[in-house]
Backbone as CSV, one residue per row, in Angstrom:
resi,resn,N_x,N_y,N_z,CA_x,CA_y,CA_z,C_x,C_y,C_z
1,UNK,-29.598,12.907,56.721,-28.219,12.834,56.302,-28.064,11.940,55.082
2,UNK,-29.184,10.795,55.132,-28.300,9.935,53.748,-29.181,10.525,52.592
3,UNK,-29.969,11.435,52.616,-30.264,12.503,51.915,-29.198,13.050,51.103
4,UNK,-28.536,13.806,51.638,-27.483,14.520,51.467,-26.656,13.294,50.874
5,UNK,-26.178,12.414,51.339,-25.304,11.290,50.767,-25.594,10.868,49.527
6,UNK,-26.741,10.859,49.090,-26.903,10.338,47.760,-26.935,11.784,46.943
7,UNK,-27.155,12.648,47.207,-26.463,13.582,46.225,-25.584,13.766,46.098
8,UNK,-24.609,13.799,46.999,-23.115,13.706,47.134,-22.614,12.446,45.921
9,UNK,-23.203,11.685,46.202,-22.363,10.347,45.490,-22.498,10.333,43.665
10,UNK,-24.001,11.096,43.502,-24.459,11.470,42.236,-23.496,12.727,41.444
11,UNK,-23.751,13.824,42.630,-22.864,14.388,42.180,-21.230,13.735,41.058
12,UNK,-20.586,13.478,42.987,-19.199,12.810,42.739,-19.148,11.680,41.088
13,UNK,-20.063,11.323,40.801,-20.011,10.121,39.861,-20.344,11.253,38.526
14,UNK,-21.220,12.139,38.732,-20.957,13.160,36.990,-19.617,13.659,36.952
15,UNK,-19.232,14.197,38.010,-17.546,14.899,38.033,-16.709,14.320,37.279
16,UNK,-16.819,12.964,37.909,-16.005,11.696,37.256,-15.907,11.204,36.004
17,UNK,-17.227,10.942,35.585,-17.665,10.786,34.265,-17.001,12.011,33.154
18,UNK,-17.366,13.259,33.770,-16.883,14.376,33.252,-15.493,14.420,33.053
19,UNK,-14.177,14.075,33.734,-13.450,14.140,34.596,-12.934,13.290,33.176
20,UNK,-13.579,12.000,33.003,-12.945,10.924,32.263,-13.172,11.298,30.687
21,UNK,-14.366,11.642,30.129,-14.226,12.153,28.975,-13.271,13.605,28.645
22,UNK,-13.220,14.381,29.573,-12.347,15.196,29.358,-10.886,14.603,29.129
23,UNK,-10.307,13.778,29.910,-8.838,13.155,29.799,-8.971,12.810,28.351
24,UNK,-10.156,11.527,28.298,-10.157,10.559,26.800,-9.902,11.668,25.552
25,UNK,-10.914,12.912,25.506,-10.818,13.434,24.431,-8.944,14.130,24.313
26,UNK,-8.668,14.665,25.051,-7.302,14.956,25.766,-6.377,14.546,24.986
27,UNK,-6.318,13.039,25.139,-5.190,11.698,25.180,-5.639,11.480,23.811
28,UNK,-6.797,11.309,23.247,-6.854,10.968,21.769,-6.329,12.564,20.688
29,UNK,-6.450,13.485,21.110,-5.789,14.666,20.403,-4.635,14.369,19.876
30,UNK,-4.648,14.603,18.690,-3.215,15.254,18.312,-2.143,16.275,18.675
31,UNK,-1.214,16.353,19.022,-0.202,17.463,19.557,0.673,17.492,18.609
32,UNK,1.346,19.077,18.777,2.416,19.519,17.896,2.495,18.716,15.988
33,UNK,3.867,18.533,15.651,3.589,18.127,14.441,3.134,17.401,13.510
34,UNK,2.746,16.100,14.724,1.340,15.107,14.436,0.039,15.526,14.056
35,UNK,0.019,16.925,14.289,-1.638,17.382,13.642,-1.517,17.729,12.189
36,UNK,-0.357,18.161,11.561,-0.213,18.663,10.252,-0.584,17.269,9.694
37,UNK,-1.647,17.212,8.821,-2.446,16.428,7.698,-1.291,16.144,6.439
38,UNK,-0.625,17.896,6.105,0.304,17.417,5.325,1.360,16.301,5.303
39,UNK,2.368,16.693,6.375,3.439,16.003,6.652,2.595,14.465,6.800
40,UNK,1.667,13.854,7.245,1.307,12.836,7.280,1.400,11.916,6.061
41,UNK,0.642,12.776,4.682,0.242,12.064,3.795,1.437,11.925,3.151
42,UNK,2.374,12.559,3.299,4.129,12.418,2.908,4.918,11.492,2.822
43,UNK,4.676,11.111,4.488,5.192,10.252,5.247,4.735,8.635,4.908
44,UNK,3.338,8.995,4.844,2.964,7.798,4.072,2.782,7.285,2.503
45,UNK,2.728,8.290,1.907,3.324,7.862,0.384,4.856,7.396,0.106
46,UNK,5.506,8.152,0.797,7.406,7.338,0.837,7.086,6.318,1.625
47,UNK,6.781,6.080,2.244,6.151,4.590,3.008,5.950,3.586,2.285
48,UNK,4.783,3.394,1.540,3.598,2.613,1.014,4.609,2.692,-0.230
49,UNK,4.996,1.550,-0.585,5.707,1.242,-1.687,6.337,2.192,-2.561
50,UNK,7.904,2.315,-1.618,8.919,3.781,-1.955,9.836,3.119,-3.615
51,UNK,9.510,2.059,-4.133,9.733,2.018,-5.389,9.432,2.559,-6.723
52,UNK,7.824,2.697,-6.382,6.568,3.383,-7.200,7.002,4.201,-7.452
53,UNK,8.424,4.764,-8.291,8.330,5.897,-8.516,8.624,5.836,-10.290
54,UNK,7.404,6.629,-10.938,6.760,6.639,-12.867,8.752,6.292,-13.372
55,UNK,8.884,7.820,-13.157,10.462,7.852,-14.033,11.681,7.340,-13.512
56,UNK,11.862,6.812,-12.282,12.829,5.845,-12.183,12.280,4.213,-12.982
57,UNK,11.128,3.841,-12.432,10.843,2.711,-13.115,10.843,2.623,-14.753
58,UNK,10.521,4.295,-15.207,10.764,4.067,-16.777,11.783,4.177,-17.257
59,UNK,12.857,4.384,-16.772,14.477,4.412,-17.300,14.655,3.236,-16.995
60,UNK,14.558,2.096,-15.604,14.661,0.886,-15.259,14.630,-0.075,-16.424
61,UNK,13.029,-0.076,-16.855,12.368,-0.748,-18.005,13.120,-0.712,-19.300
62,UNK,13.225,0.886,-19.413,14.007,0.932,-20.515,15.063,0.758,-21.073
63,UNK,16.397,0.575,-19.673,17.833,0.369,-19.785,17.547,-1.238,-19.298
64,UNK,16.307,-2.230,-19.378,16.456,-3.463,-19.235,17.031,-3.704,-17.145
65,UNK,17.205,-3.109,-17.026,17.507,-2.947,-15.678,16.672,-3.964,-14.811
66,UNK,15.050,-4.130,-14.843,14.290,-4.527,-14.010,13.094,-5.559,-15.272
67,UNK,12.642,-6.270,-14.592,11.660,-6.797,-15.485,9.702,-6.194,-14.732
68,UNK,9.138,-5.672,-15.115,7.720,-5.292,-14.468,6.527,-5.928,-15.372
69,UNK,6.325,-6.968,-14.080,5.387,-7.840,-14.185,3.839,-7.618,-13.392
70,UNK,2.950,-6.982,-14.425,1.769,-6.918,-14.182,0.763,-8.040,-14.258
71,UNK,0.047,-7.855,-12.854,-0.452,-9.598,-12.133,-2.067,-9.192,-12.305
72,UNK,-2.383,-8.267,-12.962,-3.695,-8.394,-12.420,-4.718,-9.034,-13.703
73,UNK,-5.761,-9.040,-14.104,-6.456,-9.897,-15.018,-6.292,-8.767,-16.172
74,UNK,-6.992,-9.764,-17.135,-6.648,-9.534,-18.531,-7.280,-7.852,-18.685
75,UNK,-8.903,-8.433,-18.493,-9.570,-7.105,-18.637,-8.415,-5.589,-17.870
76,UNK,-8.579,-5.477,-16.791,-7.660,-4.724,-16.221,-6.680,-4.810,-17.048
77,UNK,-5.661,-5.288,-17.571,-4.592,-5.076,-18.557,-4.881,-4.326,-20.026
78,UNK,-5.699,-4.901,-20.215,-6.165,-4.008,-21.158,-6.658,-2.601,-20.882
79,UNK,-7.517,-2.226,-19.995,-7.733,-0.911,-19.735,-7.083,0.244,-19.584
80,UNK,-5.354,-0.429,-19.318,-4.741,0.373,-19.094,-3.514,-0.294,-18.110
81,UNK,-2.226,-0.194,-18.588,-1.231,-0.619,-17.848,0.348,0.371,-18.469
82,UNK,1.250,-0.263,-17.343,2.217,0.385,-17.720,3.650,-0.089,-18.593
83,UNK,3.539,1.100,-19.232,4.700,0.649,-20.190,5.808,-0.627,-19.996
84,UNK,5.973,-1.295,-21.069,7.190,-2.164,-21.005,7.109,-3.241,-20.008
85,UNK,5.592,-3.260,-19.430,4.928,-4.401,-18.408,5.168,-5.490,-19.403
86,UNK,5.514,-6.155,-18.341,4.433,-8.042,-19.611,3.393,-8.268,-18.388
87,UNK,2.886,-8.637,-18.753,1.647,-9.196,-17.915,0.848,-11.029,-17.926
88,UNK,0.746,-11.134,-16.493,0.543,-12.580,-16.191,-0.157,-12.264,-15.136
89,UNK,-1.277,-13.080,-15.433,-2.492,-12.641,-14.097,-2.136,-13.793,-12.587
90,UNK,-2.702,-13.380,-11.937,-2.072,-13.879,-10.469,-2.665,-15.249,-10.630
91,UNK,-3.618,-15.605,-11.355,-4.374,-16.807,-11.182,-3.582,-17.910,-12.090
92,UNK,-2.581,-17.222,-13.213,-2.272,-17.690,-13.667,-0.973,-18.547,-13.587
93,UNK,-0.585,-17.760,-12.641,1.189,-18.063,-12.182,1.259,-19.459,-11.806
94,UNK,2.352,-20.084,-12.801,2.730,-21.437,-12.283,3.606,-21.978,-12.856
95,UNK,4.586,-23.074,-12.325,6.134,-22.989,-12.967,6.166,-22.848,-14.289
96,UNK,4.765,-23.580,-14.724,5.378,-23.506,-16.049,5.141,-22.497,-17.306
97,UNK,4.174,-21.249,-16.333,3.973,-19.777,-17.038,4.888,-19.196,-16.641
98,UNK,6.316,-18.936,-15.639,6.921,-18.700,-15.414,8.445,-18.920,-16.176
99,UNK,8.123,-19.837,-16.678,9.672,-19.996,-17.217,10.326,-19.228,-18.209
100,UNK,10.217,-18.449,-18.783,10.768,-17.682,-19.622,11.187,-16.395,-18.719
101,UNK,10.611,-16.265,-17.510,10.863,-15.301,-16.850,12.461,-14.736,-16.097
102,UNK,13.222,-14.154,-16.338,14.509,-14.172,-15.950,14.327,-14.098,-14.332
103,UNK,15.485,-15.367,-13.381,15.651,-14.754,-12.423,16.696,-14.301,-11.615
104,UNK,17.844,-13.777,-12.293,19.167,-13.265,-11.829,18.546,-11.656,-12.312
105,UNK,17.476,-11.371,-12.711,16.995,-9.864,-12.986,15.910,-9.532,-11.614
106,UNK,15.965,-8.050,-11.260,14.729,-7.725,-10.278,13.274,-7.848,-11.058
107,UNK,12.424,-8.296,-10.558,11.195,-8.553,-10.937,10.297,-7.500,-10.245
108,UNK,9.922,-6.788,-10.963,8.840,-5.586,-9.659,7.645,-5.925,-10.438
109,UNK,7.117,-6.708,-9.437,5.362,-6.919,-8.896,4.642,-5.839,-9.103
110,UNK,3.575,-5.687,-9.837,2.415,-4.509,-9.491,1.044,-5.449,-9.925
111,UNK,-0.135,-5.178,-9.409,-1.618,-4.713,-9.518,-1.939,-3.442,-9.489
112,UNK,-3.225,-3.519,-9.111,-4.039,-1.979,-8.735,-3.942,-1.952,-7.772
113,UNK,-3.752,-2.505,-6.553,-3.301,-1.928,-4.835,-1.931,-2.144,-4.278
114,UNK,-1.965,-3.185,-4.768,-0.494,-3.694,-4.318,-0.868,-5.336,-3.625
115,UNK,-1.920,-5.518,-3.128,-2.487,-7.107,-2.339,-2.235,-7.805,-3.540
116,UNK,-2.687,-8.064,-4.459,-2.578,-9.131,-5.774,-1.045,-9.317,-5.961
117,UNK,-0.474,-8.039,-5.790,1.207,-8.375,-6.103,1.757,-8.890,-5.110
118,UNK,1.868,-8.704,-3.749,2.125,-9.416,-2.579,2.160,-10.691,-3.062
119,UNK,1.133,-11.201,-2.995,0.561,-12.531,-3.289,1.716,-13.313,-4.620
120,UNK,1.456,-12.136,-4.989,1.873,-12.910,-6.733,3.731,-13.444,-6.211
121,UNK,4.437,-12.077,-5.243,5.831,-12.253,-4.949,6.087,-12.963,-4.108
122,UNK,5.442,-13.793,-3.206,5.543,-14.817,-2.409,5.152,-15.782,-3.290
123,UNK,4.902,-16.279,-4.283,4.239,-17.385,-5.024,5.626,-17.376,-6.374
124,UNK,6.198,-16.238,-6.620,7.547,-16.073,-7.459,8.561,-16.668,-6.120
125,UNK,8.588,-15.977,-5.266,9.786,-16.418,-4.787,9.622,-17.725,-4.290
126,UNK,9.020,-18.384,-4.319,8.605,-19.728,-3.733,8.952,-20.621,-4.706
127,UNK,8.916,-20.226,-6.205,9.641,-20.775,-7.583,10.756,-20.432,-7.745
128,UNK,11.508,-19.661,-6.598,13.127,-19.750,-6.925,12.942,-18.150,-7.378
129,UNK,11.898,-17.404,-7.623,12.796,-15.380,-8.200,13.052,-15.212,-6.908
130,UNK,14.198,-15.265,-6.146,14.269,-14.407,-5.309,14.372,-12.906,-5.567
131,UNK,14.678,-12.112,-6.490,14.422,-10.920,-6.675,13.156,-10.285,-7.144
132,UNK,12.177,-10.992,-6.942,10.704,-10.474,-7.071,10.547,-9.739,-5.894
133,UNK,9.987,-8.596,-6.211,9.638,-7.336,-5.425,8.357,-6.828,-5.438
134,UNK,6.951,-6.869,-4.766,5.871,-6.111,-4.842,6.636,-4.596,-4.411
135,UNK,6.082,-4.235,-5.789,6.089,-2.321,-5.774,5.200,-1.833,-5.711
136,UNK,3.908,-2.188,-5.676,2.519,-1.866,-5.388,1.482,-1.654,-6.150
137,UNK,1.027,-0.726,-6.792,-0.653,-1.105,-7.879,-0.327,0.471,-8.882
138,UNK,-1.280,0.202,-9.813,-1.630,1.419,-10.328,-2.201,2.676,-9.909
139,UNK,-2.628,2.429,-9.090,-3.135,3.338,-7.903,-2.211,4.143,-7.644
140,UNK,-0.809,3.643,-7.132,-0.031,4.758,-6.971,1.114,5.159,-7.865
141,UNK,0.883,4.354,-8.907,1.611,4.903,-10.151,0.573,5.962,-10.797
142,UNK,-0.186,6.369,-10.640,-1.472,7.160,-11.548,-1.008,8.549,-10.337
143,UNK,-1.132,8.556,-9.241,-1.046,9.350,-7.886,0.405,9.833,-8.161
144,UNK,1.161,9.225,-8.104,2.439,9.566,-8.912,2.787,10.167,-10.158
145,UNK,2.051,10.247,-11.005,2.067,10.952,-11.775,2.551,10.388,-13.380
146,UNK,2.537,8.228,-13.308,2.838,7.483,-14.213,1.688,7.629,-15.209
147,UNK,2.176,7.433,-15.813,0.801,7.249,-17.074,0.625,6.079,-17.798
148,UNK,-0.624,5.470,-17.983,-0.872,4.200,-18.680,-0.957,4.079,-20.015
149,UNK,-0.302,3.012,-20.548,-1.125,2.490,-21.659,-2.053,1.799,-22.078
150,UNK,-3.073,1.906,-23.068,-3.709,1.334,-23.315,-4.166,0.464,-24.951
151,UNK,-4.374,-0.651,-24.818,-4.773,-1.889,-25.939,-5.717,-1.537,-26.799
């Protein structure tokens, strides 16, 4: 009989095993309109810094509207940046590279990801811009369809 019992129990324990990867794969699936790839990447580009957008920011710039302050280093500035930027590298920021900077105007923050500008708009608003805004990097001004200049 305990023959029989230990196959039984071997058995019972693959079932299980079986039993449990079947649920896991299950429960990690995607269902209904969560599987469309499209709607995802949508969802997350209006997401991920919904300012980034080329031709609102270039009428902004251009009607003086906003000031766009590019934080990332020189080299990078030179390679290519966007129109009507001034540029001040993140390493550089400090009250007293700041002062010419208006702050009753919006200030939109960019790098190449958007992390350097974060940084840079907590380190502005900490000098009093409260209207400093990370809008995010070149990355998604290029993805967007902005175009750079270059030195």
């Amino acid at each position: 009989m305990k023959k029989y019992k230990d196959k039984y129990i071997i058995i019972g324990s693959i079932i299980l095993a079986l039993g449990l990867i079947a649920f896991s794969m299950y429960v990690s699936k995607c269902h209904g309109d969560e599987c469309n790839t499209k709607n995802i990447v949508v969802e997350e580009e209006n997401q991920i810094f919904p300012k980034m957008i080329p031709d609102i920011i270039n009428k902004q710039v251009e009607n003086k509207e906003i000031l766009l302050l590019d934080v990332r280093e020189d080299l990078e500035w030179e390679e290519g940046h966007i129109a009507g930027a001034q540029h001040l590298a993140l390493g550089n920021l400090s009250p007293s590279s700041v002062r010419s900077l208006p702050k009753d105007m919006p200030i939109y923050v960019y790098c190449r990801s958007g992390k350097r500008a974060n940084e840079a708009t907590i380190k502005l608003q900490s000098l009093g811009f409260n209207k400093a805004e990370n809008i995010g990097g070149i990355i998604y001004w290029q993805e967007r369809g902005g175009e750079l200049i270059k030195l």
